[in-house]
PQR file with spaces between the fields and no chain letter, atoms N, CA, C, O and H, PARSE charges and radii, in Angstrom:
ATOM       1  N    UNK     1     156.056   -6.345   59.658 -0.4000 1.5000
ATOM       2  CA   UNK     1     155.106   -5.297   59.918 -0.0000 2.0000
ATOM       3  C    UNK     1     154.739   -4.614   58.604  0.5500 1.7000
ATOM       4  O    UNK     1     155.700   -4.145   57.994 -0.5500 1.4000
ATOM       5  N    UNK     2     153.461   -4.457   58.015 -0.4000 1.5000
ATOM       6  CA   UNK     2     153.216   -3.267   57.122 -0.0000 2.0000
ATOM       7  C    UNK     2     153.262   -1.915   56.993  0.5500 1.7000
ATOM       8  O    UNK     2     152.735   -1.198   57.844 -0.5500 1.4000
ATOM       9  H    UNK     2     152.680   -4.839   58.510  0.4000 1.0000
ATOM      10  N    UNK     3     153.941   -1.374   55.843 -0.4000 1.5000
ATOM      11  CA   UNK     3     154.275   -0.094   55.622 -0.0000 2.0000
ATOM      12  C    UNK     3     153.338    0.707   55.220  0.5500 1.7000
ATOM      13  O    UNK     3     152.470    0.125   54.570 -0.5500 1.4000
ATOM      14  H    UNK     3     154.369   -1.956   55.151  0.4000 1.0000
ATOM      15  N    UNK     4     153.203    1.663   55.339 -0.4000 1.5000
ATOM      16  CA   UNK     4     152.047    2.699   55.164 -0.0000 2.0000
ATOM      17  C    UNK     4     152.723    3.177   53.497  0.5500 1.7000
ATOM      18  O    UNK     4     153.878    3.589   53.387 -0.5500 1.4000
ATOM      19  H    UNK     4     153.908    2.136   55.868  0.4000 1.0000
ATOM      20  N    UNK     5     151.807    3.035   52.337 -0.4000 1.5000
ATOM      21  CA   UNK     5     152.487    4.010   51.423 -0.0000 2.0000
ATOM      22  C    UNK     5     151.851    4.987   50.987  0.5500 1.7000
ATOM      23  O    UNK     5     150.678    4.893   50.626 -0.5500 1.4000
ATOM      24  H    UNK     5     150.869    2.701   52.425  0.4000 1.0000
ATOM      25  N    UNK     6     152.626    6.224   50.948 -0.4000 1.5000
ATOM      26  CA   UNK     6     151.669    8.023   50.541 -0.0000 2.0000
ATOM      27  C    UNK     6     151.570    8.013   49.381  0.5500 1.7000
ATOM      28  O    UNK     6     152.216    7.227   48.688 -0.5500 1.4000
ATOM      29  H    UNK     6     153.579    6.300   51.241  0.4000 1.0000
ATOM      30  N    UNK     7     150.774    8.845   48.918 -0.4000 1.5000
ATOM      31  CA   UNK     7     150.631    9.298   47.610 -0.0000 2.0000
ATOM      32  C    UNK     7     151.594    9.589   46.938  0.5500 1.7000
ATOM      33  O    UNK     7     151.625    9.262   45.751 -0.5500 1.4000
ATOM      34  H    UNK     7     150.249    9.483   49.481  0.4000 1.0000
ATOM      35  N    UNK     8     152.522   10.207   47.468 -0.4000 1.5000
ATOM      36  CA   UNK     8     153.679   10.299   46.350 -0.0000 2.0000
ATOM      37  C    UNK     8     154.559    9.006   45.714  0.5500 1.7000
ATOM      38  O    UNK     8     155.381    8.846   44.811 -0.5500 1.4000
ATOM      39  H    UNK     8     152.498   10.472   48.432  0.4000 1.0000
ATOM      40  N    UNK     9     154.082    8.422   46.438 -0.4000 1.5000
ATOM      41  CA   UNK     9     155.111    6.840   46.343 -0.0000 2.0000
ATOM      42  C    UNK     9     154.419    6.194   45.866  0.5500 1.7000
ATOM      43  O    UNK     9     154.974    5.449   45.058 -0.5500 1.4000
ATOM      44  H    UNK     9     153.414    8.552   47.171  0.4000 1.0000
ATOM      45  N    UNK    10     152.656    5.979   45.999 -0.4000 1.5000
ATOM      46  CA   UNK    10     151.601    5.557   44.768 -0.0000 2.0000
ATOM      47  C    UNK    10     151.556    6.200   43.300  0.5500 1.7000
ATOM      48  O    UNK    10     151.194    5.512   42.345 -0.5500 1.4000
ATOM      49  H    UNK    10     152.204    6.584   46.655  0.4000 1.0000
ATOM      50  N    UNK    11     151.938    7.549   43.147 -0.4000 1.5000
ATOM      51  CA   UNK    11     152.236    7.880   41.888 -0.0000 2.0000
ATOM      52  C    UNK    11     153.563    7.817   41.168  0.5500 1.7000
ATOM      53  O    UNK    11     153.675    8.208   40.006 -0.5500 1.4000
ATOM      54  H    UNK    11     152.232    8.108   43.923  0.4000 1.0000
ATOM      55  N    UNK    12     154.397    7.406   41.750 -0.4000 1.5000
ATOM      56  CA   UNK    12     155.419    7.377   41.400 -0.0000 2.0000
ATOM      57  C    UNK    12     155.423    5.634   40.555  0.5500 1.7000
ATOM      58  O    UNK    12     156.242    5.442   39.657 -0.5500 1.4000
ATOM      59  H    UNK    12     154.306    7.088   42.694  0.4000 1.0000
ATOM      60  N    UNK    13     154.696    4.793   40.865 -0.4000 1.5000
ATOM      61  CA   UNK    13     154.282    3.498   40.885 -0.0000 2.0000
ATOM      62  C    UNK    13     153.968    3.302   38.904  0.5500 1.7000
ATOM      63  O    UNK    13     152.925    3.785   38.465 -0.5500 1.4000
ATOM      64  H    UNK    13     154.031    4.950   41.595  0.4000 1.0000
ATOM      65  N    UNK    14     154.727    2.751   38.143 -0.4000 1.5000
ATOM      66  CA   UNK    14     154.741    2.602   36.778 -0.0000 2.0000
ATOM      67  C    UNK    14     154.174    1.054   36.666  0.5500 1.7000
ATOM      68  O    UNK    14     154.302    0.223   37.565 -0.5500 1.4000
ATOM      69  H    UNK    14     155.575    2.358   38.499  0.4000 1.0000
ATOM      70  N    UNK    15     153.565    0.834   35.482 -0.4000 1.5000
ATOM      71  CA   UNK    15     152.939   -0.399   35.281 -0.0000 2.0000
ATOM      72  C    UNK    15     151.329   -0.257   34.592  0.5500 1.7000
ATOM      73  O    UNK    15     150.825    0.838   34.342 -0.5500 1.4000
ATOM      74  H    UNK    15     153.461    1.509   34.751  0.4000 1.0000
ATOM      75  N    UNK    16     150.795   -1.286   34.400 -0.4000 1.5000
ATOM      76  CA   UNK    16     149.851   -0.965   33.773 -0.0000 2.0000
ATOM      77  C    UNK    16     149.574   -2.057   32.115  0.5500 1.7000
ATOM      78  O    UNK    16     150.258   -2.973   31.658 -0.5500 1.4000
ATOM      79  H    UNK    16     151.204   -2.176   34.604  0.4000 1.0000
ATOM      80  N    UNK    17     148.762   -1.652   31.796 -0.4000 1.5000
ATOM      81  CA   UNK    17     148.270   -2.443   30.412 -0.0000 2.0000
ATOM      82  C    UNK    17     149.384   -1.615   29.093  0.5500 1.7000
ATOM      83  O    UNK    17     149.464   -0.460   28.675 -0.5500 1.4000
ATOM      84  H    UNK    17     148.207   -0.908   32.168  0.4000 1.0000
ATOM      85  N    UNK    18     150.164   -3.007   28.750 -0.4000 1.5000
ATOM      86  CA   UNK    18     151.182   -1.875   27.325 -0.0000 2.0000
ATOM      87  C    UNK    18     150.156   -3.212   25.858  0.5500 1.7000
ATOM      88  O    UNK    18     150.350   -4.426   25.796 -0.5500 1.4000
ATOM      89  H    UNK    18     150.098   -3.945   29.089  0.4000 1.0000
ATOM      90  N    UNK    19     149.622   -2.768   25.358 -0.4000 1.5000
ATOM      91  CA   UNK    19     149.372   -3.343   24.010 -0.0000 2.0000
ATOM      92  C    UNK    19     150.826   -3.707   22.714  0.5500 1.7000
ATOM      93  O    UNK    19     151.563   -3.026   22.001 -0.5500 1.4000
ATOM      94  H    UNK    19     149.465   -1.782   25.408  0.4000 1.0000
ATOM      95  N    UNK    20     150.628   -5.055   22.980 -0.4000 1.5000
ATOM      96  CA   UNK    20     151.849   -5.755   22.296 -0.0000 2.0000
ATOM      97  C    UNK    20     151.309   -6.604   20.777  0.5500 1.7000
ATOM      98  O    UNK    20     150.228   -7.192   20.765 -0.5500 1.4000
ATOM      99  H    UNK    20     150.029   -5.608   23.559  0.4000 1.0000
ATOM     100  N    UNK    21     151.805   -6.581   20.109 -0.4000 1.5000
ATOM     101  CA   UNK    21     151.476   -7.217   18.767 -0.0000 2.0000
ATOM     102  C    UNK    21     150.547   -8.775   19.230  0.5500 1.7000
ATOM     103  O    UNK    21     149.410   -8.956   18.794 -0.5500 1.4000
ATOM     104  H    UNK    21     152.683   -6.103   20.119  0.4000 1.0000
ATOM     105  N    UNK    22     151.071   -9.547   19.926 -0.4000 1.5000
ATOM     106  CA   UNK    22     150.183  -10.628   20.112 -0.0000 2.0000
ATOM     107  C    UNK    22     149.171  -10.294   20.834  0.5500 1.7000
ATOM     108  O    UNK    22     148.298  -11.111   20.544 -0.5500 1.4000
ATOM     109  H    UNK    22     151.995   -9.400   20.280  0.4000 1.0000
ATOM     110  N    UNK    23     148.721   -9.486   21.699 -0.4000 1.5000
ATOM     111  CA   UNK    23     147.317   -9.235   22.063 -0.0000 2.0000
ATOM     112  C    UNK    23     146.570   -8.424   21.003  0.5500 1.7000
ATOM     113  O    UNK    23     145.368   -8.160   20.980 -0.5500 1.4000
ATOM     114  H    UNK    23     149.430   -8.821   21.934  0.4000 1.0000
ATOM     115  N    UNK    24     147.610   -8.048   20.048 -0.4000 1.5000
ATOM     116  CA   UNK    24     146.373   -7.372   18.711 -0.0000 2.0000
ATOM     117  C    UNK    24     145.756   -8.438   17.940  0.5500 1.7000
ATOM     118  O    UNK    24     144.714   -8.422   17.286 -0.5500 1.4000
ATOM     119  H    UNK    24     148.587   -8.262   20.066  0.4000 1.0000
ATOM     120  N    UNK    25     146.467   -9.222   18.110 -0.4000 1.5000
ATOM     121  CA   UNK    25     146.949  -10.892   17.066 -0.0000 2.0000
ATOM     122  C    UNK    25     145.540  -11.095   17.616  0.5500 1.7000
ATOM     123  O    UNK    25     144.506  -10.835   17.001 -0.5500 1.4000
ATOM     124  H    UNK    25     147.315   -9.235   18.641  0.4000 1.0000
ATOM     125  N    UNK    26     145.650  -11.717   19.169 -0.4000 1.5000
ATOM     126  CA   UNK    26     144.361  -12.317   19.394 -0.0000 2.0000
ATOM     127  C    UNK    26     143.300  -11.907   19.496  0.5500 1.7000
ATOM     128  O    UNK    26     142.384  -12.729   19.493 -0.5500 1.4000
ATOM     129  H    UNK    26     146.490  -11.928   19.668  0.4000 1.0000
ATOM     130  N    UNK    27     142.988  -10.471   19.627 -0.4000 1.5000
ATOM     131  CA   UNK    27     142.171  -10.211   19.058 -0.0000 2.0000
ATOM     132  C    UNK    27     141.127   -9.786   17.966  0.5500 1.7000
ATOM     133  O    UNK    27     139.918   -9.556   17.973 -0.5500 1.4000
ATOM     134  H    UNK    27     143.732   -9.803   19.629  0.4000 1.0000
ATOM     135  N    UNK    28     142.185   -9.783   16.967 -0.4000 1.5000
ATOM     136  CA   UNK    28     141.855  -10.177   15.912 -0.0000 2.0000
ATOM     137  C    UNK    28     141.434  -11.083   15.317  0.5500 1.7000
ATOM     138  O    UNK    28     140.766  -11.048   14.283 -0.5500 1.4000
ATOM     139  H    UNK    28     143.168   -9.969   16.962  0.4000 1.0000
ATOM     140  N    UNK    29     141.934  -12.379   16.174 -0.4000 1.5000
ATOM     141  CA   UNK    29     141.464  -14.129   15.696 -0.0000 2.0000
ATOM     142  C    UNK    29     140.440  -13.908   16.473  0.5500 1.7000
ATOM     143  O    UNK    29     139.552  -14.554   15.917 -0.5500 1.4000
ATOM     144  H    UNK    29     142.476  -12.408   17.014  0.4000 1.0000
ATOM     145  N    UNK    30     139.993  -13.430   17.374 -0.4000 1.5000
ATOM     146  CA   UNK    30     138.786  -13.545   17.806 -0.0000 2.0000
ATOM     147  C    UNK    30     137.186  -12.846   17.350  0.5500 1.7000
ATOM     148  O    UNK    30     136.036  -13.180   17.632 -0.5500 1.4000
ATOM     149  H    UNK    30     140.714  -12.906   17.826  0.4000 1.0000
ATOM     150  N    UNK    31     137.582  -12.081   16.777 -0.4000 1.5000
ATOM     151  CA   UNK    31     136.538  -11.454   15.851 -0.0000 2.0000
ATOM     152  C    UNK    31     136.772  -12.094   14.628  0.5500 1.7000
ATOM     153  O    UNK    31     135.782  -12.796   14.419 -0.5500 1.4000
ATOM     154  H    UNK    31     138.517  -11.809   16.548  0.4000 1.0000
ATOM     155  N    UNK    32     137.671  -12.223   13.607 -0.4000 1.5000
ATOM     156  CA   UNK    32     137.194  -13.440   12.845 -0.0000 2.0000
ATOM     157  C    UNK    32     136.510  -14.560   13.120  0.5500 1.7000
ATOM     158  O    UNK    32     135.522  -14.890   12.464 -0.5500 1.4000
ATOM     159  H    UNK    32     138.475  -11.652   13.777  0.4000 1.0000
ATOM     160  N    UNK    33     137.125  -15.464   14.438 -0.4000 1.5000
ATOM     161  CA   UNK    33     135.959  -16.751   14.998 -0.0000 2.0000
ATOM     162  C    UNK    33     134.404  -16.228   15.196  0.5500 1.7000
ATOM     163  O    UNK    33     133.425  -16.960   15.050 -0.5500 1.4000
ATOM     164  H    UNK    33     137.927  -15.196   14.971  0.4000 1.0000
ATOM     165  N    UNK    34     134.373  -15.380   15.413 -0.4000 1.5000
ATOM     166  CA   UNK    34     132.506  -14.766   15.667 -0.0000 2.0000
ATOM     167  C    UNK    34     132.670  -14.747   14.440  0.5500 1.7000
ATOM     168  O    UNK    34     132.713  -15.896   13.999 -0.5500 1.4000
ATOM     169  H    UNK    34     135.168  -14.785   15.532  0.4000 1.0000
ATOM     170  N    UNK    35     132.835  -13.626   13.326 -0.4000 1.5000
ATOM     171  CA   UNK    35     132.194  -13.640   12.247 -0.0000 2.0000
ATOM     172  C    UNK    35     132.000  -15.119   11.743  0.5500 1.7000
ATOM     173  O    UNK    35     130.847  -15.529   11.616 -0.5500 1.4000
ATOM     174  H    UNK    35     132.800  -12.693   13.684  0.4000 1.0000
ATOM     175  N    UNK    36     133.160  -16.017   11.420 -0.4000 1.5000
ATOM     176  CA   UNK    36     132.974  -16.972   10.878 -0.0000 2.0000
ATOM     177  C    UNK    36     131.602  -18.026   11.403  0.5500 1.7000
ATOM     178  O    UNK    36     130.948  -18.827   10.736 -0.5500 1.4000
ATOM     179  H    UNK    36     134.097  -15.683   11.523  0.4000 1.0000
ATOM     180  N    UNK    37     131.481  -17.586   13.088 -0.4000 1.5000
ATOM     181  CA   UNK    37     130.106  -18.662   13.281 -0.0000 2.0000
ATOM     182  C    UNK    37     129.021  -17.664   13.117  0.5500 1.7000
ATOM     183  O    UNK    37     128.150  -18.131   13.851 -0.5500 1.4000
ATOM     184  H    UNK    37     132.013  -16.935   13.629  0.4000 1.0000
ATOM     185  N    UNK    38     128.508  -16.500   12.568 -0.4000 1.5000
ATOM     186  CA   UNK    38     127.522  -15.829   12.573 -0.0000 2.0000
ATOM     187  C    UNK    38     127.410  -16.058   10.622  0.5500 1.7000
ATOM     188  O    UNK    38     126.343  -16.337   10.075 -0.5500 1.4000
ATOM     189  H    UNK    38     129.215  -16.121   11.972  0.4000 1.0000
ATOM     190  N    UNK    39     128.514  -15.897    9.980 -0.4000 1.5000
ATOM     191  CA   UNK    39     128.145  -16.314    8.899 -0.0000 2.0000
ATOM     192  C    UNK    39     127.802  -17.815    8.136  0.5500 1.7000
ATOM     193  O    UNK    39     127.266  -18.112    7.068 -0.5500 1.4000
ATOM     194  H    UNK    39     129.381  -15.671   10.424  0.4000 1.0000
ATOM     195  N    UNK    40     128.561  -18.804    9.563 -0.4000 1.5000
ATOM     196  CA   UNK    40     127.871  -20.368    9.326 -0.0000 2.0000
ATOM     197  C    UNK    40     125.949  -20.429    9.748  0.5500 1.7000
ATOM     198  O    UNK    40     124.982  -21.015    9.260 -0.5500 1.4000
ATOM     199  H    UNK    40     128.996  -18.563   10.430  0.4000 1.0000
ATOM     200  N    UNK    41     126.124  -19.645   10.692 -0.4000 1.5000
ATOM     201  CA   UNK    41     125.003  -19.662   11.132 -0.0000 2.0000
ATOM     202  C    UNK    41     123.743  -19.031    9.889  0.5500 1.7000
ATOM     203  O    UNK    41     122.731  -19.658    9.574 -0.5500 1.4000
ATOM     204  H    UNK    41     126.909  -19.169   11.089  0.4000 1.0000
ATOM     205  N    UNK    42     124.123  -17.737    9.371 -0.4000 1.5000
ATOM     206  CA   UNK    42     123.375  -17.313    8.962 -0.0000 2.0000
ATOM     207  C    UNK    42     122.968  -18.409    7.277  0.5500 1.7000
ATOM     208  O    UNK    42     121.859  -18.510    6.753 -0.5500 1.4000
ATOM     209  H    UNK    42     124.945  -17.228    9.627  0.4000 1.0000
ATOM     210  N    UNK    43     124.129  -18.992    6.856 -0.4000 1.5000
ATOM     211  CA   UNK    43     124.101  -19.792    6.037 -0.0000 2.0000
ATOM     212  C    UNK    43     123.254  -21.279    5.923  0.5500 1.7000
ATOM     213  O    UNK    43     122.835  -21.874    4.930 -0.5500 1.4000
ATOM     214  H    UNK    43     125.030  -18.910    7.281  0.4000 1.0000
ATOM     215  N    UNK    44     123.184  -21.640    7.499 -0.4000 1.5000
ATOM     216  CA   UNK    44     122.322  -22.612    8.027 -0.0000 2.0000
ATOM     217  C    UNK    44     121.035  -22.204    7.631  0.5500 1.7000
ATOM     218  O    UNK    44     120.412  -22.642    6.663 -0.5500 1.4000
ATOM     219  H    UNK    44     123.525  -21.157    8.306  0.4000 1.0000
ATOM     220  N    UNK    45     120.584  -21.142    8.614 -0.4000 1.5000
ATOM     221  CA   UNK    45     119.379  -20.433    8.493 -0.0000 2.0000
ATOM     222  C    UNK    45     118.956  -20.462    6.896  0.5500 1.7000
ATOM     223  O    UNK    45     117.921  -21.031    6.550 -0.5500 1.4000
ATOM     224  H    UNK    45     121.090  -20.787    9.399  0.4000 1.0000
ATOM     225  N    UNK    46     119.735  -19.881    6.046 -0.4000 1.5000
ATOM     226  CA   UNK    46     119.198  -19.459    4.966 -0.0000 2.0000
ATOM     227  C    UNK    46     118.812  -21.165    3.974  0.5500 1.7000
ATOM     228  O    UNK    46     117.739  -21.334    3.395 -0.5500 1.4000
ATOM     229  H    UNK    46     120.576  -19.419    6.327  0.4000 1.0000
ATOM     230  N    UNK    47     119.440  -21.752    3.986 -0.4000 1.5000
ATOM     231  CA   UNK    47     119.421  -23.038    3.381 -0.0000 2.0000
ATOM     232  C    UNK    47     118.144  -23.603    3.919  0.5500 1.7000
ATOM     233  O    UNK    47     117.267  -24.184    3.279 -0.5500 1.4000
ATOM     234  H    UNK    47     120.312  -21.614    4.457  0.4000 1.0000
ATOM     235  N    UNK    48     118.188  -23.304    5.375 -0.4000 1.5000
ATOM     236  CA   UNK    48     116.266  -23.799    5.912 -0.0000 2.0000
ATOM     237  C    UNK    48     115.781  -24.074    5.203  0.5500 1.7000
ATOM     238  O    UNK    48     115.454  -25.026    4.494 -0.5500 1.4000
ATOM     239  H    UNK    48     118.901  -22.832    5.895  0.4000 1.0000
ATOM     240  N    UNK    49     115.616  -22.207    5.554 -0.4000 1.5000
ATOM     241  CA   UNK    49     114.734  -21.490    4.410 -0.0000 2.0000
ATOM     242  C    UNK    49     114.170  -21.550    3.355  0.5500 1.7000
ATOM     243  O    UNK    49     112.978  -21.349    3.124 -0.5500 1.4000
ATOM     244  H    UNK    49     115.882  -21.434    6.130  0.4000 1.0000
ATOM     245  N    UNK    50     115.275  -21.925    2.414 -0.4000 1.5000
ATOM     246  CA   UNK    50     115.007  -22.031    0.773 -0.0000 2.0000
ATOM     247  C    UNK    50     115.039  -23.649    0.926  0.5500 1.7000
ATOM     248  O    UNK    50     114.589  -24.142   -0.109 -0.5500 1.4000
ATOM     249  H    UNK    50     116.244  -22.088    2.601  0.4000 1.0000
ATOM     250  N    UNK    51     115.375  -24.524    1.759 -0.4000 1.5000
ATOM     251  CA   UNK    51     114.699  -25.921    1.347 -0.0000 2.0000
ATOM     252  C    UNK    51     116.368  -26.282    0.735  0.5500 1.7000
ATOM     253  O    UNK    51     116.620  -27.474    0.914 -0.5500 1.4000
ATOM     254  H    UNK    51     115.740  -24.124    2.599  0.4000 1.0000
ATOM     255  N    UNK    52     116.863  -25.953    0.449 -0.4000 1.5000
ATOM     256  CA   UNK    52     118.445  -26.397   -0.232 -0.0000 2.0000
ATOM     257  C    UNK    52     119.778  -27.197    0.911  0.5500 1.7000
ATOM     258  O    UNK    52     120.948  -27.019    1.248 -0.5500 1.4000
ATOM     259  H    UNK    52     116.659  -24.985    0.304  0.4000 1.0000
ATOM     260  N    UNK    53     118.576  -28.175    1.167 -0.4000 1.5000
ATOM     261  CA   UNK    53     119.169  -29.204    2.276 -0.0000 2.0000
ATOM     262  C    UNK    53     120.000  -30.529    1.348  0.5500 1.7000
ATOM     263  O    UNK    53     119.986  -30.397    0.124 -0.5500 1.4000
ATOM     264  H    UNK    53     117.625  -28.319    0.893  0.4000 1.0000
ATOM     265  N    UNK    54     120.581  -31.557    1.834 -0.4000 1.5000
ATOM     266  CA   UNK    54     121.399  -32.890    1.167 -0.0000 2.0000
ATOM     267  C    UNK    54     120.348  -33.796    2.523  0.5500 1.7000
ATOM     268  O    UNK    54     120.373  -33.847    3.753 -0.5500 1.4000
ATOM     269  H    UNK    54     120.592  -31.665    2.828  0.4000 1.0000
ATOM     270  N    UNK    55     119.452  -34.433    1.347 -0.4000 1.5000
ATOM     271  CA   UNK    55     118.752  -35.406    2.430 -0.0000 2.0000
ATOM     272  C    UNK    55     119.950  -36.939    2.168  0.5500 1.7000
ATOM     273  O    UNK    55     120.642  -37.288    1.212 -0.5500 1.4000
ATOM     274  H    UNK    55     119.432  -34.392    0.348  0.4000 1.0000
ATOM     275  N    UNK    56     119.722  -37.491    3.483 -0.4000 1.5000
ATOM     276  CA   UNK    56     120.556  -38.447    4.476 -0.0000 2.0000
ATOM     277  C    UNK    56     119.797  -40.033    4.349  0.5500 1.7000
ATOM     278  O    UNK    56     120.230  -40.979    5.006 -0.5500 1.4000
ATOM     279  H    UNK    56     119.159  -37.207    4.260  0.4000 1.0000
């Protein structure tokens, strides 16, 4: 059968998001991976641009 639980017994209730060194970790590798493809990218772009291609 299910128990009814009150408010006092919902606040009493611990848990939650604790920030630990490896979720800083990954997010940190993850904003490096964007920068690194926004600065490949922008490097693409720019080479277009100026014609400073390696023809094939």
């Amino acid at each position: 059968m299910r128990e009814i639980v009150n408010t006092s017994e919902l606040l009493s209730i611990d848990g939650g998001l604790s920030i630990s060194g490896s979720l800083i970790n990954a997010f940190t590798s993850g904003i490096k991976i964007v920068l690194e493809v926004g600065r490949s990218f922008g490097t693409s772009i720019r080479r277009i641009i100026i014609g400073n291609l390696c023809h094939v």
